[in-house]
C-alpha positions in Angstrom: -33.1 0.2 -15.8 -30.1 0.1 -13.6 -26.2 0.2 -14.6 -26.3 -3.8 -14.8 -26.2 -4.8 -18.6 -25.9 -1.6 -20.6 -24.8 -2.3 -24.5 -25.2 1.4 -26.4 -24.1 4.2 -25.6 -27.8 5.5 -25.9 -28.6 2.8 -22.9 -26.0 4.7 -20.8 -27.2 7.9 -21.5 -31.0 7.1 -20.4 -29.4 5.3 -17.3 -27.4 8.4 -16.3 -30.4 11.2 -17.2 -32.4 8.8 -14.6 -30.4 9.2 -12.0 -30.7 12.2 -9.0 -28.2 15.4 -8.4 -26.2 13.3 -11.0 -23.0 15.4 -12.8 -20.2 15.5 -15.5 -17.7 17.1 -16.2 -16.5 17.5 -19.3 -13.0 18.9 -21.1 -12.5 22.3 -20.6 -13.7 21.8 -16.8 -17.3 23.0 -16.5 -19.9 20.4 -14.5 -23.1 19.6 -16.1 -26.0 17.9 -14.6 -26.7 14.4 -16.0 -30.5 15.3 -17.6 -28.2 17.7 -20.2 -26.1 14.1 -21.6 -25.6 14.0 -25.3 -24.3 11.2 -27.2 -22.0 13.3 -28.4 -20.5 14.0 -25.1 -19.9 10.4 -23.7 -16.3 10.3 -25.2 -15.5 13.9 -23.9 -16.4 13.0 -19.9 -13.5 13.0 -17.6 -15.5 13.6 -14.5 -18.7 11.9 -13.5 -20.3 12.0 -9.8 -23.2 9.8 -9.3 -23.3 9.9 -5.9 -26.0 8.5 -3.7 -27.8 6.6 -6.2 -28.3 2.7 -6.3 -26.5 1.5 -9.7 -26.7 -2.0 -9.5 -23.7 -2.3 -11.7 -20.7 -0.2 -13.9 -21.7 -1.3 -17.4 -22.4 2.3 -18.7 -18.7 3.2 -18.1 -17.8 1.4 -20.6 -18.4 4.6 -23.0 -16.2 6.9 -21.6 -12.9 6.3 -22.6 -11.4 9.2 -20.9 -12.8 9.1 -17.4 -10.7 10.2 -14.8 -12.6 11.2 -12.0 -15.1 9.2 -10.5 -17.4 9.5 -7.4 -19.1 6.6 -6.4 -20.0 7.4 -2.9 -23.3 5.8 -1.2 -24.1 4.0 -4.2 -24.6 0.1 -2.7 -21.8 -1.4 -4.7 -20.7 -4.7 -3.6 -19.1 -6.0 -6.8 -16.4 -3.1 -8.8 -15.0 -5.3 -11.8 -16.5 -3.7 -14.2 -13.9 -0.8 -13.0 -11.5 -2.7 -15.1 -13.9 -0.9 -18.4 -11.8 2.0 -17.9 -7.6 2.8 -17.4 -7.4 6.4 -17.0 -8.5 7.0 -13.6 -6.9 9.8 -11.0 -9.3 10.1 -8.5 -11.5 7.6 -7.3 -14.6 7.7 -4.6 -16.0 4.3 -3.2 -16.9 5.5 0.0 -19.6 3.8 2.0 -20.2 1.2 -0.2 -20.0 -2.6 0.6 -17.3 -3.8 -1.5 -15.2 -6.7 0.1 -13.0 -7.5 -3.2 -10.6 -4.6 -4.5 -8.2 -6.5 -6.5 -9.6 -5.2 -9.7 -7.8 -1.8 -8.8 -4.4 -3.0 -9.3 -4.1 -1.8 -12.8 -4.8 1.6 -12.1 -1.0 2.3 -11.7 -2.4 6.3 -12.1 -4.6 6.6 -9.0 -3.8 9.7 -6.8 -6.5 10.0 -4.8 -8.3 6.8 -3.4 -11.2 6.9 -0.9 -12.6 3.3 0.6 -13.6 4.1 3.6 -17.0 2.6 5.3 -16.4 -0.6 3.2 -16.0 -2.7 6.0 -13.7 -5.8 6.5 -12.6 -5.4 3.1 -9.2 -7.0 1.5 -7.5 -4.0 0.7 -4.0 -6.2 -0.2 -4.5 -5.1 -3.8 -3.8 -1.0 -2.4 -0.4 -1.7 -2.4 0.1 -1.5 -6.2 -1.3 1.9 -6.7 2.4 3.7 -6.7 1.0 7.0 -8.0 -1.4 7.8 -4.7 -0.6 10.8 -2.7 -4.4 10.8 -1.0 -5.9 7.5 0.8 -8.8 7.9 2.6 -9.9 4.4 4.6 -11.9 5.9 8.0 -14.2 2.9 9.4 -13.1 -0.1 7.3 -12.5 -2.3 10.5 -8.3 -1.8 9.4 -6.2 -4.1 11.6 -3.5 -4.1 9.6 -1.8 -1.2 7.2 0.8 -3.3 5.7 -1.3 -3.0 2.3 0.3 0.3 2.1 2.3 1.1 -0.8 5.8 1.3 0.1 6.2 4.6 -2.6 7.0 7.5 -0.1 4.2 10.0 -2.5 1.3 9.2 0.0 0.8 12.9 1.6 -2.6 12.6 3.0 -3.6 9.4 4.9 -7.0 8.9 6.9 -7.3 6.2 9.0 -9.2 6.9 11.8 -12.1 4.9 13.5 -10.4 1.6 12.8 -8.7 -1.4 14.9 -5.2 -0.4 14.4 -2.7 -0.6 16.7 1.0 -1.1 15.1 2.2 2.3 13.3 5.7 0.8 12.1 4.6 1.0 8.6 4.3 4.6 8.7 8.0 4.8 9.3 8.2 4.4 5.2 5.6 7.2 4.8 7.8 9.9 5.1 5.9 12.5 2.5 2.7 12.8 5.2 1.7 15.9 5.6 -1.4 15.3 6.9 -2.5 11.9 9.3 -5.6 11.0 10.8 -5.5 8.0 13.4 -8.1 9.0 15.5 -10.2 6.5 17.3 -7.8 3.5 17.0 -6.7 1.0 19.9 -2.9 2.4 19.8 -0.7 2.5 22.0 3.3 3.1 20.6 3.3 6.3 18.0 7.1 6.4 17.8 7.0 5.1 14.3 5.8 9.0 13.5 9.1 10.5 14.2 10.1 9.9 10.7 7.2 12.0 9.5 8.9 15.0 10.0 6.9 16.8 7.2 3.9 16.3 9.0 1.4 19.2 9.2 -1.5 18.0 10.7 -1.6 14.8 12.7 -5.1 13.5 14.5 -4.4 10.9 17.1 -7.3 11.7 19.8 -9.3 8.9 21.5 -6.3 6.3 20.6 -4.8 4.5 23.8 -1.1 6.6 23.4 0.2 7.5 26.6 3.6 8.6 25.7 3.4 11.5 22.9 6.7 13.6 23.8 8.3 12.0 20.3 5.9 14.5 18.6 7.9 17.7 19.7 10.5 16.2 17.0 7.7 16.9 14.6 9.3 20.4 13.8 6.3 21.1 10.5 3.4 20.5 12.6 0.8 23.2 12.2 -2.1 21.2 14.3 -2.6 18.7 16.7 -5.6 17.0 17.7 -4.9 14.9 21.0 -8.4 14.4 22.7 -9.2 12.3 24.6 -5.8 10.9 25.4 -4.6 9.8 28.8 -1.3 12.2 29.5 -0.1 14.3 32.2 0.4 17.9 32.3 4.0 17.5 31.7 3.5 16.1 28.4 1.7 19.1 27.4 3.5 21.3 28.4 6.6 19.9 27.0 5.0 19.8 23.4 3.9 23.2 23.4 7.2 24.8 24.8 8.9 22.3 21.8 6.6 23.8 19.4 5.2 27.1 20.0 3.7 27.9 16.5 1.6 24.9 16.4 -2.1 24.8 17.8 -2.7 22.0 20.4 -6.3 20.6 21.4 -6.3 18.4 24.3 
C-alpha cells in the first residue's frame, strides 16, 4: 500500500503504521510514533512528520482536518495537489523532493514557515501569495530569479544559498530579515541589503561580491559569514572597526 488512493480513514491509518520513524502530534502537543494511530485520533492530528519514506501520493491527508504541521522531507514527491485536501497549514516541509509544480500552495494564505529547497528548477511563481510567511527556506533549487517573493515585509528568515542568483534588488522590500543566507551564489552587487537594517545574521561567503563596505550600515548584525570572498584588508578592517560587537569570519 502506498499513500496513492486511500478512501477510509482505516486505509490511512494502516498506511501511516507502515511507515518508518514516522510521528504525530496531537492537541495538547505530545509526539507519538505512527504504530500507536487510533481512529480515533485522525481528527485530533495537527502535526505529522513522515519523513524519509516513499509515499507515492497525499490521499491519507484527507482525514485530518486540522493538520497544521507537516514534514514531508525526502519523501520522492513529484506531484503535491492532493495538498489542496487540507487548509489549515503553518508549517510546511517539502525539502528534497522533486516537485516542479507548486501552484497548489496558493491557497494556503496561513503558511509561516515554507521549506522547498533541493526541488530543483521548480516554478516557485505561486510563493508569492503566501502573505503570512516569516521563514522560506529554498537552498539548491537552481533560483535565478527571487522575484516570486512575496512583497509582505513579514519574511524574517530567508535561505537561499547554493543557487544561481545574482540580482538582490528584491530584497530591498524585505526589510523584516533578521536572518539571510546567500551563500554560494554568482553575485556580484549586495547594496540592495542596506535596507535590511534589522539584519542579525547575514551569510554571503563564496558569492562573487567584491565591494561589501555597505554592510557596516548594517548596525543589528550579530554574525557574518564572508568566506571565500575576494576583498582587501581594508574592507575588513573597515567592517570590524564599523561594528565591533559583531563576529566576522573571513
Amino acid at each position: 500500500m502506498d499513500g496513492n488512493n486511500i478512501q477510509t480513514p482505516e486505509q490511512a491509518i494502516q498506511f501511516l503504521q507502515s511507515l518508518e520513524n514516522a510521528r504525530f502530534l496531537l492537541e495538547g502537543g505530545k509526539w507519538y510514533s505512527t504504530g500507536q494511530l487510533k481512529n480515533t485520533h485522525l481528527e485530533s492530528i495537527i502535526g505529522l512528520n513522515v519523513s524519509g519514506n516513499k509515499l507515492g501520493g497525499l490521499s491519507f491527508l484527507q482525514f485530518m482536518p486540522k493538520l497544521n504541521n507537516l514534514n514531508l522531507k525526502n519523501t520522492d514527491l513529484v506531484n503535491i495537489n492532493e495538498l489542496s485536501i487540507i487548509s489549515q497549514l503553518q508549517n510546511l516541509d517539502l525539502t528534497n523532493n522533486s516537485i516542479l509544480d507548486f501552484s497548489c500552495l496558493k491557497q494556503f494564505n496561513k503558511i509561516e514557515s515554507l521549506s522547498v529547497s533541493g526541488n530543483k528548477g521548480a516554478d516557485f511563481s505561486s510563493i508569492s501569495h503566501l502573505v503570512s510567511m516569516n521563514s522560506f527556506y529554498a537552498g539548491s533549487a537552481e533560483i535565478l530569479d527571487i522575484s516570486f517573493l512575496p512583497v509582505n515585509g513579514k519574511i524574517a528568515q530567508l535561505d537561499l544559498k547554493n543557487n544561481k542568483i545574482k540580482d538582490l534588488t528584491k530584497l530591498s522590500e524585505l526589510q523584516l530579515l533578521t536572518q539571510l543566507d546567500l551563500s554560494n551564489n554568482p553575485l556580484n552587487d549586495i547594496s540592495a541589503l542596506k535596507t535590511c537594517r534589522k539584519l542579525k545574521i547575514l551569510s554571503i561567503s563564496r558569492t562573487k561580491a567584491t565591494d561589501i563596505n555597505m554592510i557596516a550600515e548594517l548596525s543589528n548584525l550579530t554574525y557574518l559569514f564572508a568566506e571565500g570572498l575576494d576583498i582587501s584588508k581594508k574592507q575588513t578592517a573597515h567592517l570590524e572597526d564599523a561594528l565591533p560587537n559583531t563576529f566576522m569570519y573571513f
